[in-house]
VEXDREN-2710 file (C-alpha; in Angstrom, 1 decimal):
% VEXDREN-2710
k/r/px/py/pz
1/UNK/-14.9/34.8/-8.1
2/UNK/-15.5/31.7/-6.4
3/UNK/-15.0/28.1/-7.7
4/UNK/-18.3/26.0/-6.5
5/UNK/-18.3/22.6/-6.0
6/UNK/-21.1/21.9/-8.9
7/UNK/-18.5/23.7/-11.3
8/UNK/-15.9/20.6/-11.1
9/UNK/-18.5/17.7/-10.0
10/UNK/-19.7/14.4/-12.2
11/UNK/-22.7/14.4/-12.2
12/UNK/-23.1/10.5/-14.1
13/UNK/-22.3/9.3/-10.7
14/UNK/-21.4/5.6/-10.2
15/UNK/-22.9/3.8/-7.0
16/UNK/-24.1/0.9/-5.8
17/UNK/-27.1/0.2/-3.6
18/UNK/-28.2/-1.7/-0.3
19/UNK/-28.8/-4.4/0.0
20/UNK/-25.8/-5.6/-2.5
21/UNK/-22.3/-7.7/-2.2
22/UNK/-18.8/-6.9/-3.1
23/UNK/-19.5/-8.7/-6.3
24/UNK/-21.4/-5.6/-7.6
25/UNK/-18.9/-3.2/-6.5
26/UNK/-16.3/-4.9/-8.1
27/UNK/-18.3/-4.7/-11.6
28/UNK/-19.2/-1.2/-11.0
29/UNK/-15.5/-0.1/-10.3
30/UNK/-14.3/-1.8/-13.2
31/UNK/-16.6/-0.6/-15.5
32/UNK/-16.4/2.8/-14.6
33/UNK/-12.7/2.8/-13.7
34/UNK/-13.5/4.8/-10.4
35/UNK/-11.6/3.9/-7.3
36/UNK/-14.9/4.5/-5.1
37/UNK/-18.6/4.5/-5.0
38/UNK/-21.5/6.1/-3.0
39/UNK/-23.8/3.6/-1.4
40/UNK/-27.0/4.6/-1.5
41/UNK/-30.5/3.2/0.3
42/UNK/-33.6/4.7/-0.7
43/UNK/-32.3/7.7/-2.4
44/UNK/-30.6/8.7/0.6
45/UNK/-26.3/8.0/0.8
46/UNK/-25.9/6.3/3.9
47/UNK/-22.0/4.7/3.1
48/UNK/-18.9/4.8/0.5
49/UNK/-16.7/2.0/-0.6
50/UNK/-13.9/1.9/-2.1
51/UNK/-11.1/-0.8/-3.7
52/UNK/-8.9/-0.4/-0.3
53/UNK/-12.1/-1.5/1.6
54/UNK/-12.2/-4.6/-0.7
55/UNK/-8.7/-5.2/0.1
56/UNK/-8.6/-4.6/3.7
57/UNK/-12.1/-7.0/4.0
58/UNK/-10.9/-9.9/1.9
59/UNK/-13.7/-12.2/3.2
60/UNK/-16.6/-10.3/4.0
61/UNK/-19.3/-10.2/0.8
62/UNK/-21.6/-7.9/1.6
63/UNK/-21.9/-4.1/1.3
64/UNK/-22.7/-2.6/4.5
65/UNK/-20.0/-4.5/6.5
66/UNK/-17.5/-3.1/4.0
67/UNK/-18.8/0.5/3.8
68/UNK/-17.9/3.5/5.6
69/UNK/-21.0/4.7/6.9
70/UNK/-22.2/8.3/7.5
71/UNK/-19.8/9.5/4.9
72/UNK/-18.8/13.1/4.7
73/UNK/-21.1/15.5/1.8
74/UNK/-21.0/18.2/0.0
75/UNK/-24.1/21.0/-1.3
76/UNK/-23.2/22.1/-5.1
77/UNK/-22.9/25.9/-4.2
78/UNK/-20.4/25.0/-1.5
79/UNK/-16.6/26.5/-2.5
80/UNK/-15.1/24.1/-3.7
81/UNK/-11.8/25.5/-1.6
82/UNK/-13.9/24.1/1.2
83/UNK/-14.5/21.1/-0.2
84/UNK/-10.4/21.1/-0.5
85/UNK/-10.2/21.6/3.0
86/UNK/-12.5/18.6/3.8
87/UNK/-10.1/16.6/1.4
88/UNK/-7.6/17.3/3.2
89/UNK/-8.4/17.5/6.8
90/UNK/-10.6/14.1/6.7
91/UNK/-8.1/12.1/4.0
92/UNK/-10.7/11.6/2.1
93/UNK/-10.6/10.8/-1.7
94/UNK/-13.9/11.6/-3.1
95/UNK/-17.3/13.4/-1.5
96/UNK/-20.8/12.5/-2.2
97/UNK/-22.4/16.0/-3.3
98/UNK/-26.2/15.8/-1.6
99/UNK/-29.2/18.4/-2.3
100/UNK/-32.6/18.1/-0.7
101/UNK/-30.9/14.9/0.7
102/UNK/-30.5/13.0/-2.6
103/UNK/-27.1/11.7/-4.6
104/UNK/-26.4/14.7/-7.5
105/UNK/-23.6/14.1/-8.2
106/UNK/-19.7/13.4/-6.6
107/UNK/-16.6/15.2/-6.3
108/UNK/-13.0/14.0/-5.6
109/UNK/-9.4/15.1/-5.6
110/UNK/-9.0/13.7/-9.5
111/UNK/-11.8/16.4/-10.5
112/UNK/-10.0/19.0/-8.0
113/UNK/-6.8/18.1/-9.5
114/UNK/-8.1/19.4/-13.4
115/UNK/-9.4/22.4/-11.7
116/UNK/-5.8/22.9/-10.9
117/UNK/-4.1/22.2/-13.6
118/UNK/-5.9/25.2/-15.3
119/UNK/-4.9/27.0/-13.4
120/UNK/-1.3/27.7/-13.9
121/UNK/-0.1/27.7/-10.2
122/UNK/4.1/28.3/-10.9
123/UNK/4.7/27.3/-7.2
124/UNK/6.9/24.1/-7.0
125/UNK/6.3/21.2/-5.5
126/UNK/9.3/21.1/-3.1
127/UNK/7.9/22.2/0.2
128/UNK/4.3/19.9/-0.8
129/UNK/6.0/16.1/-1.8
130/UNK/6.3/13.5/0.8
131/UNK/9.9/12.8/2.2
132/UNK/9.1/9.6/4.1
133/UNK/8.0/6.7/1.4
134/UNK/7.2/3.0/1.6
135/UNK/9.1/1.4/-0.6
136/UNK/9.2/-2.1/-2.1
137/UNK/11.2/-4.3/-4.1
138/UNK/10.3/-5.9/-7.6
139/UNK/11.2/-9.3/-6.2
140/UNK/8.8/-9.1/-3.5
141/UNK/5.7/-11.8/-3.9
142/UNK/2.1/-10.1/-4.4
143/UNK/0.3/-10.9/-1.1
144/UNK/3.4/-9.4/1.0
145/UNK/2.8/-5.8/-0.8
146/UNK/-0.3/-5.9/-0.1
147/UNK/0.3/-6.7/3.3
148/UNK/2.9/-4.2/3.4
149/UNK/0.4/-1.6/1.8
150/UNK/-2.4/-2.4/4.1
151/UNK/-0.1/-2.0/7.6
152/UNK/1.2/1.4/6.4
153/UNK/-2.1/2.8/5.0
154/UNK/-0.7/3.5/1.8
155/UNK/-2.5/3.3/-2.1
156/UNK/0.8/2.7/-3.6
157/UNK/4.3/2.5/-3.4
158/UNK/7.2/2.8/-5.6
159/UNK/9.3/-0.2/-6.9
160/UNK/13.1/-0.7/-6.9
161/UNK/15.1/-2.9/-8.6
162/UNK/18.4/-5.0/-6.6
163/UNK/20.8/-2.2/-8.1
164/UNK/17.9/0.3/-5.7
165/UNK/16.8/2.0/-9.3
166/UNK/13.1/2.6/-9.9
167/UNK/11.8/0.6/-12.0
168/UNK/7.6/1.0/-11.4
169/UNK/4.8/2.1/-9.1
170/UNK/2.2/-0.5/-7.3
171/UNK/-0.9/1.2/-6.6
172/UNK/-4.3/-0.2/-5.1
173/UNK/-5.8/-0.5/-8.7
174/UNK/-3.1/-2.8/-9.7
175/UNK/-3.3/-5.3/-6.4
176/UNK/-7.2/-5.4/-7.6
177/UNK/-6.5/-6.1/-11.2
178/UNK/-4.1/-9.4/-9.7
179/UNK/-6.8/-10.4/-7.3
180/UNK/-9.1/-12.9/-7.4
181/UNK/-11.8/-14.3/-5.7
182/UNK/-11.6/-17.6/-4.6
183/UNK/-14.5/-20.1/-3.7
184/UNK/-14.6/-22.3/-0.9
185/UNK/-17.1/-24.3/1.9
186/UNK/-16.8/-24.2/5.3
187/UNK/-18.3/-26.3/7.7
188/UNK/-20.3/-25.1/10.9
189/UNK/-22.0/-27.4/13.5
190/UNK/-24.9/-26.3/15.0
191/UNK/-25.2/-25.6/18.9
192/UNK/-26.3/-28.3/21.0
193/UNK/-29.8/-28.2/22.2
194/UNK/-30.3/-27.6/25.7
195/UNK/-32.0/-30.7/26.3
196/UNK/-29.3/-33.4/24.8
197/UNK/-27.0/-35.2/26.3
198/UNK/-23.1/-35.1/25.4
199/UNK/-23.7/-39.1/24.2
200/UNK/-27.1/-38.0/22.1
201/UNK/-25.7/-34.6/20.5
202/UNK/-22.3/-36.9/19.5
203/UNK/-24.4/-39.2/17.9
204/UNK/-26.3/-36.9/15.9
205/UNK/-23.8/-34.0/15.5
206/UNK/-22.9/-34.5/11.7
207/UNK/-26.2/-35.0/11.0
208/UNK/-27.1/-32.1/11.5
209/UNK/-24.1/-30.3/10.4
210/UNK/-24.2/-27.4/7.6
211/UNK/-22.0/-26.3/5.1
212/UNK/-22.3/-22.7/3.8
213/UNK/-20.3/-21.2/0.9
214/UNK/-17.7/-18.3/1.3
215/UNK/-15.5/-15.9/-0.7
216/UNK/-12.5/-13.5/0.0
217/UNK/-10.3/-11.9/-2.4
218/UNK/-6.8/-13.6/-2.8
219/UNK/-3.4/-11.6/-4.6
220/UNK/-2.0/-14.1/-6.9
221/UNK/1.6/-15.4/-5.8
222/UNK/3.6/-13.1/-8.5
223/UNK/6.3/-11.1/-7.8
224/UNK/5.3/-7.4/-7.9
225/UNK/7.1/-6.7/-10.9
226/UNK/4.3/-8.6/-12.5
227/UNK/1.8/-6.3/-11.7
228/UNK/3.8/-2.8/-11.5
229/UNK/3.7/-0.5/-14.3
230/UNK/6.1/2.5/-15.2
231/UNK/6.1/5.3/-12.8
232/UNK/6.1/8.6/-14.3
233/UNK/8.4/10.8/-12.3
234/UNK/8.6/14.5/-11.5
235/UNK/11.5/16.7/-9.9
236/UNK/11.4/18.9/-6.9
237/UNK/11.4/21.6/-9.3
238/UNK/8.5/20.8/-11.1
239/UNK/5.7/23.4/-11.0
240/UNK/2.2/22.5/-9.0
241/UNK/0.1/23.1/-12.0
242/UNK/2.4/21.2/-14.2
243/UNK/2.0/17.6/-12.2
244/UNK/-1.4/18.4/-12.1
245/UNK/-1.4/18.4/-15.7
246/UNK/0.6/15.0/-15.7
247/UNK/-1.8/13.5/-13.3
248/UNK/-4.7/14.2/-15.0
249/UNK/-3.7/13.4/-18.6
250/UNK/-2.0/9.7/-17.6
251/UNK/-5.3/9.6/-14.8
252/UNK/-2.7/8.7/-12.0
253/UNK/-2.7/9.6/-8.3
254/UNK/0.9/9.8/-7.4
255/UNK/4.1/10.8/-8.9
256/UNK/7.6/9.3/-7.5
257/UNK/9.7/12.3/-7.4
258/UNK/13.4/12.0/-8.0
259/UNK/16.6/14.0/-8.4
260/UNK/18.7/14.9/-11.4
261/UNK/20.4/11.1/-11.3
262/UNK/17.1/9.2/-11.0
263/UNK/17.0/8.7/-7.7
264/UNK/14.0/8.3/-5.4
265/UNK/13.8/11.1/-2.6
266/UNK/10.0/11.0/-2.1
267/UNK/6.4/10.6/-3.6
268/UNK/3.8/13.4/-5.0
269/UNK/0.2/12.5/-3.9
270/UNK/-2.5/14.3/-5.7
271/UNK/-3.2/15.5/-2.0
272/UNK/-0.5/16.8/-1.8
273/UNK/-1.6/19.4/-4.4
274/UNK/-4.6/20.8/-2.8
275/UNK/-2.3/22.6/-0.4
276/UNK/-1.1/25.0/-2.7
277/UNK/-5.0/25.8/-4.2
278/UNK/-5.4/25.9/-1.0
279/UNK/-3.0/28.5/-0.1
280/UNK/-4.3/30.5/-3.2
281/UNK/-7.7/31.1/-2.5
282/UNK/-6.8/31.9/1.2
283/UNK/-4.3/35.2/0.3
END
C-alpha cells in the first residue's frame, strides 16, 4: 500500500506573507525552528524562502526579492515516493502541499526522513554518502565560511582541527544564529533636473540630497570553532534506516561519516537517504 503525501505532512504550517521583510522571516524561522517558509499572497503560495536565501541576500529586506518564486507543490493524495522523486530531482528541501489552490499543509525531507526511519531499511549507506566534502578549519574566521559555504552551495561543512581530526559540523542554522543585522545610512543624490545647469545643480545638490536607511546581515568576526557544534558521526556500515533514526532524534540534516580510526571520508545528507526509499518502492 501506498505512502501519501498527507500521511507524513504538517499540517501547522509556518509561513510568511507578502507584502513582508526579512525581519519577519527571521522571527518566524526562529520561532518555529524550520529552515524554510512558504510565502503566501492571498491564500495562494506564490514563493519559499529559506535561511540560505537570507544568507546569500545579506542586504536586500524585503520578501519577494529574496523568495523563490513559483515554487514546486504537492496534492495530499500524491505518493509520497513521488514527492521523493521531486526532492531529489529539483534539490529541493521542503514542498508546499496545495488543494483547491490553497496552503494545507508542507512536506520536506526531515518528515520523509521519520517515514524512513520506520521503516527498517537494512541497506547501508556505503554506495548513498558523498565522497567529495568541503571541508573547513576551526581556525577559520566566520564570514570566510560562509563565503566558502555560499561559493560551493553547501548547508554545512565539517570542521578539522590543525592535527586534521574532526572536531564539529557548521551548518546554515549555525551561520544564522552568529549573524546579525547591522544598521546603517546611505546617502543618494538625486538626478539633476533637465533644466539646471552644472553651476545651479552644484549649488543646490546637497540640498536636496536624501539619506535612506539600510540593513544586511553581517557573520560576526569569530573563528568557526565558535559557532560549530559536535558532529555526530556514522560509518559506511551503518544501516539506511539507522541514520535516519539518528537524524531525526538529534533533528540534524547531515552526518560526517568516518572510518574505524575517526577519520573523515565523506558526508551523509538526509538526501542522500531518499535514494534507497526510493529504490524500495520502485522493486
Amino acid at each position: 500500500m501506498d505512502i501519501l503525501v498527507r500521511d507524513a505532512m504538517v499540517r501547522d504550517v509556518a509561513y510568511v506573507s507578502l507584502p513582508g521583510t526579512r525581519d519577519k522571516v527571521l522571527k518566524v524561522l526562529n520561532e518555529r525552528h524550520v529552515s524554510g517558509v512558504p510565502v503566501v499572497k492571498n491564500c495562494t503560495v506564490v514563493g519559499m524562502v529559506t535561511r540560505t536565501d537570507l544568507l546569500r541576500n545579506p542586504e536586500e529586506d524585503q520578501i519577494a526579492m529574496l523568495m523563490t518564486r513559483n515554487p514546486y507543490v504537492v496534492h495530499p493524495e500524491d505518493r509520497l515516493v513521488d514527492a521523493a522523486k521531486l526532492f531529489v530531482e529539483k534539490r529541493v528541501r521542503r514542498l508546499p502541499v496545495v488543494e483547491d489552490e490553497r496552503l494545507v499543509g508542507i512536506i520536506s525531507v526531515a518528515d520523509l526522513v521519520k517515514v524512513i526511519a520506520s521503516l527498517n531499511i537494512d541497506e547501508t549507506i556505503d554506495k548513498y554518502f558523498e565522497r567529495n566534502v568541503v571541508v573547513v578549519w576551526a581556525e577559520m574566521p566566520l564570514p570566510v565560511v560562509g563565503a566558502i559555504m555560499e561559493y560551493a552551495g553547501v548547508q554545512a561543512c565539517p570542521v578539522i582541527d590543525t592535527d586534521l581530526q574532526l572536531v564539529g559540523i557548521i551548518t546554515d542554522r549555525d551561520l544564522i544564529a552568529k549573524s546579525v543585522v547591522e544598521e546603517s545610512l546611505e546617502k543618494a543624490d538625486a538626478d539633476t533636473a533637465p533644466e539646471m545647469d552644472e553651476w545651479s545643480w552644484e549649488s543646490q545638490k546637497e540640498a536636496i540630497s536624501r539619506y535612506y536607511q539600510v540593513s544586511k546581515i553581517t557573520l560576526k568576526n569569530v573563528k568557526v570553532k565558535e559557532a560549530m557544534v559536535q558532529a555526530i558521526t556514522a560509518l559506511r556500515s551503518s544501516r539506511v534506516s539507522e541514520c535516519a533514526r539518528t537524524m531525526s532524534q538529534k533533528r540534524i540534516d547531515q552526518m560526517p561519516v568516518v572510518n574505524a580510526h575517526r577519520k573523515l571520508i565523506g558526508m551523509l545528507n538526509d538526501h542522500n537517504l531518499l535514494l534507497p526509499f526510493i529504490s524500495a518502492y520502485e522493486r
